[in-house]
VEXKETI-143650 format. One record per residue (C-alpha): x, y, z. Coordinates in Angstrom, 1 decimal. Layout:
residues N
{px X; py Y; pz Z} .
...
//
This chain:
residues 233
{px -3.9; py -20.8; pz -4.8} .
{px -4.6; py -18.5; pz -2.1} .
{px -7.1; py -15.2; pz -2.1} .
{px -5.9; py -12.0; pz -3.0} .
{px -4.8; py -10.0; pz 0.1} .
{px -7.4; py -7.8; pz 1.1} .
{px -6.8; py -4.0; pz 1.7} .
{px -8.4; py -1.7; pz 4.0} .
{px -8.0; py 1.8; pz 2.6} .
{px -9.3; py 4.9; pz 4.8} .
{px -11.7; py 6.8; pz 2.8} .
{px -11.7; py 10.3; pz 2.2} .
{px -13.7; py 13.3; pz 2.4} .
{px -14.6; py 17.0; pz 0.8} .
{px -13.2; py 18.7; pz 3.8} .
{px -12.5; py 21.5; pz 1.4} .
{px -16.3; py 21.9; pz 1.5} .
{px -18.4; py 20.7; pz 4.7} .
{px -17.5; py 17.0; pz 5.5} .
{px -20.6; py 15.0; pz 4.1} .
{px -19.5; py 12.9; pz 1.4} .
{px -16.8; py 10.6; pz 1.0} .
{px -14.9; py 11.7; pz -1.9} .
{px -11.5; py 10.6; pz -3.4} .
{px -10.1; py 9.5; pz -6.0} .
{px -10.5; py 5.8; pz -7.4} .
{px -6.6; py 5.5; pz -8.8} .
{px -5.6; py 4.4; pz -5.2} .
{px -7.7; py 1.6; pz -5.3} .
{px -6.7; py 1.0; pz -9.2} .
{px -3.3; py 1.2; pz -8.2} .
{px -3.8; py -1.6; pz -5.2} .
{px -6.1; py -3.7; pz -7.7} .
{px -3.2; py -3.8; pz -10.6} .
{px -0.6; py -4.3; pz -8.2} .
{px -2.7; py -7.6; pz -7.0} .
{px -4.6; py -6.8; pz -4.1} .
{px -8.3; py -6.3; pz -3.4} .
{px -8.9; py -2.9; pz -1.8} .
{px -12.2; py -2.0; pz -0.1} .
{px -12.9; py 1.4; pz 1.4} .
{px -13.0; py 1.7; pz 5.1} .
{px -15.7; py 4.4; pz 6.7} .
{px -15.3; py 6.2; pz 10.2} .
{px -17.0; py 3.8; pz 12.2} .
{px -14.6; py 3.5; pz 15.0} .
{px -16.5; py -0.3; pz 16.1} .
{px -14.8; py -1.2; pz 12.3} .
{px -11.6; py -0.9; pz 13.5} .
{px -11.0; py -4.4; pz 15.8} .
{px -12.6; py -6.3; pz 12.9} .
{px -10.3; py -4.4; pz 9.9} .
{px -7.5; py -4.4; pz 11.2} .
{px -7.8; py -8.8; pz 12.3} .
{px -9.1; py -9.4; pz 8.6} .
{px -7.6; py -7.3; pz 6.5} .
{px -3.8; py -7.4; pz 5.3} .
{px -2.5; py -4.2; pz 5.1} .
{px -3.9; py -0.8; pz 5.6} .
{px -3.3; py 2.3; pz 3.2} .
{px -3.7; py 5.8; pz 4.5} .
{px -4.9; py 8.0; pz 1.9} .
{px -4.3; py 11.8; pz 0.8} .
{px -6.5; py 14.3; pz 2.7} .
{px -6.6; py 17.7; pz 5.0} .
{px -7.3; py 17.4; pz 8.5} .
{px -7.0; py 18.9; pz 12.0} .
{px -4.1; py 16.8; pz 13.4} .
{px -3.5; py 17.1; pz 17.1} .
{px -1.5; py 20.6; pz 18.1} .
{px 1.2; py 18.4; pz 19.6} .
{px 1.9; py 16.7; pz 16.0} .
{px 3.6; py 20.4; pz 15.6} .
{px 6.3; py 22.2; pz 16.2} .
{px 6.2; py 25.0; pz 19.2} .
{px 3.8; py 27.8; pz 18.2} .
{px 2.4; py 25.8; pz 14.7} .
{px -0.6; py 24.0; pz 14.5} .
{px -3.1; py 23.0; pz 12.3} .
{px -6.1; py 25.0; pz 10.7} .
{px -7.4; py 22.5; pz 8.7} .
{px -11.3; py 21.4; pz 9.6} .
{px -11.4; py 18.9; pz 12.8} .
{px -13.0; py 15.2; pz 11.3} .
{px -14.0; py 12.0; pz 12.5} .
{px -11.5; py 10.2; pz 10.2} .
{px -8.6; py 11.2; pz 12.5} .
{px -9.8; py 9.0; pz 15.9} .
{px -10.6; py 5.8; pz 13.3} .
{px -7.3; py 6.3; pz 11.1} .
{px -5.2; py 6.8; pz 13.9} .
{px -6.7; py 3.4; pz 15.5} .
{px -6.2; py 1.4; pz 12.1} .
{px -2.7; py 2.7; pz 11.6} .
{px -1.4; py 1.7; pz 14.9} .
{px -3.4; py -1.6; pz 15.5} .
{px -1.7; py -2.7; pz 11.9} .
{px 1.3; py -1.6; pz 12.8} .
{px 0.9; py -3.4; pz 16.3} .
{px 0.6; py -6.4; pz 14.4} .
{px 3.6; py -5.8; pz 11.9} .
{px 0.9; py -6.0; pz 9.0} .
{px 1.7; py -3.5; pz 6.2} .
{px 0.9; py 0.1; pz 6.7} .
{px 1.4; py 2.4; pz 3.0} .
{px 1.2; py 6.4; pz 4.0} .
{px 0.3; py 9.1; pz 1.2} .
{px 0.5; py 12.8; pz 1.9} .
{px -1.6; py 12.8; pz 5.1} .
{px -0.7; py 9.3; pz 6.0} .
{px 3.3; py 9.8; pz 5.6} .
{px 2.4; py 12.5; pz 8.3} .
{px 0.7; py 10.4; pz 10.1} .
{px 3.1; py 7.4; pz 10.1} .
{px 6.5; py 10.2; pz 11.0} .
{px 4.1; py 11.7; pz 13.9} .
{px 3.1; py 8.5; pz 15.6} .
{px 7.0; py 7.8; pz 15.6} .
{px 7.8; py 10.8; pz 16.8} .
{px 8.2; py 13.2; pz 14.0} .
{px 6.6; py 17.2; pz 13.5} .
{px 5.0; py 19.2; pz 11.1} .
{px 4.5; py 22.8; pz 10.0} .
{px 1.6; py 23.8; pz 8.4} .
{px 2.9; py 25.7; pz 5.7} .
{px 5.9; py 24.7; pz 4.7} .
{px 6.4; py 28.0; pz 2.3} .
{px 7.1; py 29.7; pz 5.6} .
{px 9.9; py 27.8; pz 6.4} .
{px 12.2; py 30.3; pz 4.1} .
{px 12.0; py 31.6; pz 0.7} .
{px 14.2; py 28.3; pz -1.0} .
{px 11.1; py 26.0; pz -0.4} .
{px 9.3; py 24.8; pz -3.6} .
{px 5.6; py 25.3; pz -4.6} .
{px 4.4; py 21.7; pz -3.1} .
{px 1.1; py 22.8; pz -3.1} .
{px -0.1; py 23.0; pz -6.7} .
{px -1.5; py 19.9; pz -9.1} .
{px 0.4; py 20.7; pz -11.6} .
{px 3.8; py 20.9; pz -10.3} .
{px 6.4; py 18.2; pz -10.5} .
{px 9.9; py 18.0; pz -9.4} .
{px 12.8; py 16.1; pz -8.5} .
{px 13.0; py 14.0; pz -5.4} .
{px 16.0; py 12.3; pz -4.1} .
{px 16.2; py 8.6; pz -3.0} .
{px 18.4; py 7.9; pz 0.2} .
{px 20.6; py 4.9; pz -1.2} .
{px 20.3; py 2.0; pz 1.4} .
{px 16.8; py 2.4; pz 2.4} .
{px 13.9; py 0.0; pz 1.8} .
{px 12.0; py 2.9; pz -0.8} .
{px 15.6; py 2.7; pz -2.7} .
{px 15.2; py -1.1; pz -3.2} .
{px 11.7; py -0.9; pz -3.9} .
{px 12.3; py 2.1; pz -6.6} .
{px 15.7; py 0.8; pz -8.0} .
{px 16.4; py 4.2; pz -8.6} .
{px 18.7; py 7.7; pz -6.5} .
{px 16.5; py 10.1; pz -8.0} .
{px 12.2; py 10.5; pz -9.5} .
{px 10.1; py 13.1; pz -10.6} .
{px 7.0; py 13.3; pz -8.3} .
{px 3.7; py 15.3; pz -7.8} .
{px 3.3; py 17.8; pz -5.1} .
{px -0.2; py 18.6; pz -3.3} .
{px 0.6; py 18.9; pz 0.1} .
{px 0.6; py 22.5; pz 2.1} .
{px 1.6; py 21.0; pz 5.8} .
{px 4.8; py 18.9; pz 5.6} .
{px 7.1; py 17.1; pz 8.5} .
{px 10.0; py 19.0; pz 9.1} .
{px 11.4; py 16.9; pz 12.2} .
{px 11.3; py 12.8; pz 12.2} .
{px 12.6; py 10.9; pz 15.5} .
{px 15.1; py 8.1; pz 15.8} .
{px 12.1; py 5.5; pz 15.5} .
{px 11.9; py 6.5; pz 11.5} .
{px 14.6; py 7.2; pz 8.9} .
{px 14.3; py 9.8; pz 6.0} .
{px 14.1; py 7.9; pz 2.9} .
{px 13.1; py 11.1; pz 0.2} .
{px 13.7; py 14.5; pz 0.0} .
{px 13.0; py 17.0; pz -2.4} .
{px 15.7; py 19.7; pz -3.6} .
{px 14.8; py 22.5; pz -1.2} .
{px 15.1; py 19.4; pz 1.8} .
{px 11.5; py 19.4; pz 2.1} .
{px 11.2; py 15.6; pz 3.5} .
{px 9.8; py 13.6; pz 1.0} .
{px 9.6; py 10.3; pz 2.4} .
{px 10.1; py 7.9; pz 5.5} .
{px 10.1; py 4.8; pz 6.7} .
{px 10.2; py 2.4; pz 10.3} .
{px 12.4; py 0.5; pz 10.9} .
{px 11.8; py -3.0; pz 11.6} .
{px 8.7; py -3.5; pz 10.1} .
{px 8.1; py -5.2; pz 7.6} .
{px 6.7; py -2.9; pz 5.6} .
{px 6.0; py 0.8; pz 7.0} .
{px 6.6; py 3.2; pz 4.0} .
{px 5.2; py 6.6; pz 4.0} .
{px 4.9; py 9.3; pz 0.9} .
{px 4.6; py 12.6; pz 0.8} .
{px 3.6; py 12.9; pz -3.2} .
{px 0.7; py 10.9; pz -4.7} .
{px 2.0; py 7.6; pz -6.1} .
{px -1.9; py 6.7; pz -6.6} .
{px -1.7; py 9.8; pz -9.7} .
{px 0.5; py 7.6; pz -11.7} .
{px -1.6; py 4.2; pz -11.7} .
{px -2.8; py 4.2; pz -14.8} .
{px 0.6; py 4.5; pz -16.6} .
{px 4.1; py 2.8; pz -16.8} .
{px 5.7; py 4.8; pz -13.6} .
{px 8.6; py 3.8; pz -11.3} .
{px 5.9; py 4.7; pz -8.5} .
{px 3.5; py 1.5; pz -9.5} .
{px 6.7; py -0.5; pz -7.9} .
{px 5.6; py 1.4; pz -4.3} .
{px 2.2; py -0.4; pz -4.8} .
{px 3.3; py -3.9; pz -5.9} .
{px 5.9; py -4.3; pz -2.8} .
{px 3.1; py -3.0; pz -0.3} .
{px 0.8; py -5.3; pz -1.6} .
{px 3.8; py -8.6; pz -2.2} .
{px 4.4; py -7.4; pz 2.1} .
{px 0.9; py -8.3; pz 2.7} .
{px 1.2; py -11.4; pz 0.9} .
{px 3.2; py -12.9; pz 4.2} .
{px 0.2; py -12.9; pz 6.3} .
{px -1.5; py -16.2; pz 3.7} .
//
């Protein structure tokens, strides 16, 4: 029988407060673990990345809120979120795996990530885009979001429509021909995308990670990421 595939998942940090500590929660690696992977925690050592991304299988990019590059945004946005050292070592990992068609998983920050290195941009706040857009900042709030039929999420799901979290203030409003639109939420908000042709390169606006510990359509999102990486044994 062969090992488990190994996970590298980009830690977080308390931005929110000064940068010093790591800090996230432990439901995405709970989340990779029940789905049958083993996921380790990757730190902002940029000489990690050659050595991650050639023996690990797959890459997840976590939740967080950092200075993205001012071209990321549309003309006269950018980003006021604190500058960190995670965004040189992320963006490395993300595009090394993704170099190497080994499976990338984007939440929040890292389905921003995934549109913008393809091409996409972002605003960063999407309540000023006009007065129909939803709270999508608040960890209470759930709503709708709508599956675009045809789409690798759709397959992975089995379902047109779920009920997800929202914790995200920035959000992609443009994505490129190199990535398709696979969610949105009722006020068009983009909820989702994905690359195509590769073989797995899924990214999420909401936090699939939240719903780990119970019987949710979303634990199908970690299974199939981690049954991609399986490829590479």
């Amino acid at each position: 029988m062969s090992a488990k595939p190994r996970i590298a998942v980009i830690m977080d940090e308390n931005t929110s407060v000064d940068g010093t500590r790591y800090d996230m929660t432990k439901n995405y690696f709970i989340g990779i673990q029940r789905a049958g992977g083993l996921p380790f925690g990757i730190p902002y050592f940029a000489e990690m990345v050659d050595g991650v991304v050639a023996e690990f299988d797959g890459f997840v990019s976590v939740g967080g809120r950092i200075q993205f590059p001012h071209e990321w945004y549309v003309p006269g946005d950018g980003s006021l979120y604190p500058s960190s050292e995670r965004l040189k070592v992320e963006l490395a990992l993300m595009q090394d795996f993704l170099d190497r068609d080994k499976p990338v998983l984007g939440i929040c920050n890292g389905m921003q990530m995934l549109a913008c290195l393809h091409g996409g941009r972002m605003v960063h706040e999407v309540r000023k885009v006009g007065p129909h857009i939803l709270d999508h900042d608040s960890r209470s709030a759930m709503h709708p979001v709508d599956i675009v039929p045809g789409t690798m999420l759709s397959r992975i799901l089995g379902t047109t429509r779920l009920d997800v979290n929202s914790r995200h203030q920035e959000a992609v409003v443009e994505i490129s021909d190199h990535a398709v639109t696979s969610a949105r939420a009722g006020d068009g908000v983009i909820e989702a995308i994905e690359i195509p042709g590769r073989r797995f390169a899924i990214g999420v606006q909401w936090h699939p990670e939240s719903f780990a510990m119970q019987d949710h359509p979303c634990n199908r999102l970690f299974g199939a990421f981690v049954q991609a990486t399986q490829r590479n044994h």
